[in-house]
C-alpha positions, -999 to 999 in steps of 0.1 A, spaced: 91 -216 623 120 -214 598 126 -253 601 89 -265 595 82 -235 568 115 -254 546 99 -287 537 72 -270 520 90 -246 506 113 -275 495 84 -293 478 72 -264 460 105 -261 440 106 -290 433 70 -294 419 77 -263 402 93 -281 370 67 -300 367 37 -274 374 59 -248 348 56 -278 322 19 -286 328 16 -246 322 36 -248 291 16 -278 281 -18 -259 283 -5 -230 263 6 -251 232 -26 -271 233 -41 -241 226 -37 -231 182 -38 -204 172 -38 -205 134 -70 -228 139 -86 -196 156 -77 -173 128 -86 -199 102 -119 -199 117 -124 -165 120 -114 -157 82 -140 -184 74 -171 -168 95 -162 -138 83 -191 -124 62 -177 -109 34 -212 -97 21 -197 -80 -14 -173 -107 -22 -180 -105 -62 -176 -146 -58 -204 -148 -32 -228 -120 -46 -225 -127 -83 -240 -89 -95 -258 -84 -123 -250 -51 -120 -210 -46 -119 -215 -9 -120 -242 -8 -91 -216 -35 -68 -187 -11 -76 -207 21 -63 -220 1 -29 -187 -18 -21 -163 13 -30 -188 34 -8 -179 9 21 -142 9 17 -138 48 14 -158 51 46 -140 22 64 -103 41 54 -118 74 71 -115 84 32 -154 98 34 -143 116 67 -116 132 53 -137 145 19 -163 156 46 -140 176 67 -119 190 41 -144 196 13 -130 220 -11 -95 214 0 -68 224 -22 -34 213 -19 -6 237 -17 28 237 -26 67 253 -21 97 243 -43 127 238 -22 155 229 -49 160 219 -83 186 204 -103 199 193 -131 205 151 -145 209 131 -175 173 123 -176 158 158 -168 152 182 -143 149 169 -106 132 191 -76 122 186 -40 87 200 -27 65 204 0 32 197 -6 7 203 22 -18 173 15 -41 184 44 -35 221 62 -12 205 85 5 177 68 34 188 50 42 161 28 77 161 13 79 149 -27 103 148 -54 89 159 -91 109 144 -125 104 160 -154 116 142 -179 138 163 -209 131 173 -240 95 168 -236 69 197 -241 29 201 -241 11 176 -213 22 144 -203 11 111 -186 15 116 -145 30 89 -128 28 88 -93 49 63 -69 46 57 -37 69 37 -16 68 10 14 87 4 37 118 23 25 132 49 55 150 70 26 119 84 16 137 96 -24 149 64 -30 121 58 -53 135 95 -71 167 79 -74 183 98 -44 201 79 -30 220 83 7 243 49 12 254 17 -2 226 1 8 204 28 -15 225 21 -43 221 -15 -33 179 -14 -34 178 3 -64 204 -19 -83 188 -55 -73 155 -46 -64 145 -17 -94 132 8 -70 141 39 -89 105 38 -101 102 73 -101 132 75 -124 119 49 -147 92 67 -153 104 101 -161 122 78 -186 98 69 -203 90 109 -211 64 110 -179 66 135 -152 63 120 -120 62 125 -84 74 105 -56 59 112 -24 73 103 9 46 79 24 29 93 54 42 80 85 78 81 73 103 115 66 93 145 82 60 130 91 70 109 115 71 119 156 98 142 165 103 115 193 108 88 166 131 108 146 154 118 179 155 80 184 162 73 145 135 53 143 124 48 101 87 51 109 58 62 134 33 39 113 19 23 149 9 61 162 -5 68 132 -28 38 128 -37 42 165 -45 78 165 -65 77 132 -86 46 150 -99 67 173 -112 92 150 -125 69 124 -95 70 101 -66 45 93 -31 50 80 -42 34 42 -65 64 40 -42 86 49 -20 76 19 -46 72 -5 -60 106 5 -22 117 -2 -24 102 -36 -60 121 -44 -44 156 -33 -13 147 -55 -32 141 -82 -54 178 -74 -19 198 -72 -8 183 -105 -34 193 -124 -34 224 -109 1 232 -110 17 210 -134 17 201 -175 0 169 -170 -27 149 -194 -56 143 -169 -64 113 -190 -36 95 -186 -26 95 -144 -7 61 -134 1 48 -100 24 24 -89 47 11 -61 57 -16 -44 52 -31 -8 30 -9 13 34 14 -19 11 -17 -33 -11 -12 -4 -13 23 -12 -18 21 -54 -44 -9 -47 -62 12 -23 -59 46 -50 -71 30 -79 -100 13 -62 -113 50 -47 -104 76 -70 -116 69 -106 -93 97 -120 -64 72 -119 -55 53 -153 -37 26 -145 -29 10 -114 2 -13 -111 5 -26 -75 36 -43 -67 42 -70 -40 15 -66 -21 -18 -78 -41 -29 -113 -26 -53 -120 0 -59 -107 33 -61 -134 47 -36 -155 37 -9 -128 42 -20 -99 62 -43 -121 81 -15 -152 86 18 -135 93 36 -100 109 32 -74 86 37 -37 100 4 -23 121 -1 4 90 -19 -25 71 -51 -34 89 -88 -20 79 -114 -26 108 -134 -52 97 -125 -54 62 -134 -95 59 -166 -86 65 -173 -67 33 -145 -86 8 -115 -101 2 -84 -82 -15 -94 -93 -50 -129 -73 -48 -106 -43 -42 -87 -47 -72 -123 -52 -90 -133 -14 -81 -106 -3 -110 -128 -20 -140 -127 -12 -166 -95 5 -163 -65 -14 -168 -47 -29 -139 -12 -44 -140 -3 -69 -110 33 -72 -101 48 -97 -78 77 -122 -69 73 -160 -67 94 -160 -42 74 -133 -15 76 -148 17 53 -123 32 23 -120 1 26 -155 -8 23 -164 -48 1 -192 -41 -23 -166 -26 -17 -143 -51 -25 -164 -79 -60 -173 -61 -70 -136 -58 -58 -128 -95 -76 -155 -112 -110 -143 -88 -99 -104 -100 -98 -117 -136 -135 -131 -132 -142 -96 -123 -128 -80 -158 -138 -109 -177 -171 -100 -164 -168 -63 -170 -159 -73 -206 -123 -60 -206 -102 -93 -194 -70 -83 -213 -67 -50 -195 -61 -72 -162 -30 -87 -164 0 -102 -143 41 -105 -140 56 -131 -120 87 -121 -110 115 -144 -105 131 -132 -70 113 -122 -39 101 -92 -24 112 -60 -46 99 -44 -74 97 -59 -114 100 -32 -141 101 -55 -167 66 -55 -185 51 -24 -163 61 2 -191 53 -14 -222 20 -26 -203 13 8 -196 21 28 -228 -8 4 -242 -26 15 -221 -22 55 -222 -57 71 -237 
């Protein structure tokens, strides 16, 4: 039996090269950026301000921001925590050259304890501007407060200018740095045994199933930061800025677009189209919005902050929000304002690097901006 099974096991081997290759073969005829690209371009995107043209900016805002809140599981949240108010406990405080530096926890829903550093800048009395940053895709979750825990830090905040926290304060602002949910003590216990940065995947896929996503969480964040500030702090309500870079762009973008209580937004390497970044390359799970390209692209977002100002940071050099994408959703954002009649208070810097933060230009931009 042996001797007349080996002949055909003999010829399958060697037809197996050839039948592996045919496989291959099929797979690669297959493309999948073809797909996408047809996807993106089916894709309804029934508030695109380019496709709808309103007559009525204020009346598009109202229905598209609507749709957005309720597609970030922001409306859920406002629903199930109406009346909420955010609560707080000091942990430390100390001393530096720029003012007084101290580590809270803020409990942005009744079980989220959301760990933030508050500047206050020196010498300053009465209320001042609020500046709130939130960061990306940083595991030290102070970074952005200057804190830093390695070379690296020091590294980061050096070449890429991410003590925006400190920058503010500064400028004689108090701010608050919030660790981003998903990251610090808001990650799994399982994650953090492991020494894993971030539990962004089982936060997107746990919010999912409840109608929520992890950009909602963080906006949400930003909304009850901006509630314990007032509440708690010496801050001009008039005058509340938001910026960060990376998925702390995702997160400003997404802030200044739902709550109308923030000044100025000042998104950094993230603002660009969905689907020529998001939509075309890996980006971290924490990103995606079910169904978003069927309401509007990234640049219809951005529109929801007119008439307030908007500053739009990014590097020519991103290889993950590329400029040439970036420059098509700012001059379609710019229709927007010119529209709205306020076209200088949307503006851009182009960056000469890559991926990383640009303070030059934010500051001025924004102290022209204070009420």
């Amino acid at each position: 039996m042996t001797r007349q099974l080996l002949p055909a096991l003999l010829a399958f081997l060697f037809a197996f090269p050839s039948w592996a290759q045919d496989h291959r073969e099929g797979f690669e005829e297959f493309n999948w950026r073809a797909r996408s690209a047809r996807l993106y371009s089916e894709a309804e995107m029934r508030l695109h301000y380019d496709k709808v043209k309103p007559a009525d900016i204020q009346a598009w805002q109202k229905e598209l921001r609507a749709d957005i809140k309720e597609r970030l599981g922001v409306t859920r949240l406002e629903q199930s925590l109406a009346g909420y108010k955010p609560t707080g406990r000091m942990v430390d405080r100390e001393q530096c050259d720029f003012g007084t530096r101290e580590r809270w926890i803020i409990w942005t829903e009744p079980d989220v304890p959301l760990k933030c550093v508050i500047l206050r800048p020196k010498g300053r009395s009465g209320k001042l501007p609020l500046v709130i940053t939130p960061h990306g895709h940083n595991y030290n979750t102070e970074l952005y407060a200057g804190i830093c825990r390695d070379a690296h830090d020091s590294t980061s905040i050096e070449e890429g200018e991410r003590d925006i926290a400190v920058q503010a304060v500064k400028e004689g602002y108090i701010a608050i740095a919030p660790a981003t949910r998903g990251f610090g003590n808001t990650r799994l216990p399982s994650d953090i045994a492991l020494g894993k940065g971030t539990s962004c995947r089982t936060l997107m896929v746990e919010d999912l199933l409840v109608g929520r996503t992890p950009v909602g969480d963080r906006v949400w964040d930003v909304m009850k930061l901006i509630d314990f500030a007032q509440e708690n702090l010496p801050v001009d309500g008039k005058n509340i800025i938001v910026t960060g870079t990376s998925g702390g762009g995702t997160t400003t973008l997404f802030s200044g677009a739902c709550d109308e209580r923030i000044s100025v937004s000042a998104p950094s390497s993230y603002f660009c189209t969905f689907s020529g970044s998001i939509g075309s390359m890996r980006h971290c799970e924490c990103n995606y919005i079910p169904g978003i390209l069927n309401v509007c692209e990234m640049s219809d977002i951005g529109g929801l902050t007119a008439p307030r100002p908007i500053y739009i940071i990014h590097g020519i050099h991103d290889q993950i929000f590329p400029i040439e994408e970036t420059r098509k959703a700012f001059g379609e954002l710019k229709a927007i304002y010119k529209d709205a009649g306020v076209e200088d208070k949307c503006q851009i810097y182009e960056g000469q690097q890559g991926h990383r933060y640009y303070k030059e230009g934010i500051w001025p931009f924004v102290k022209q901006q204070l009420r």
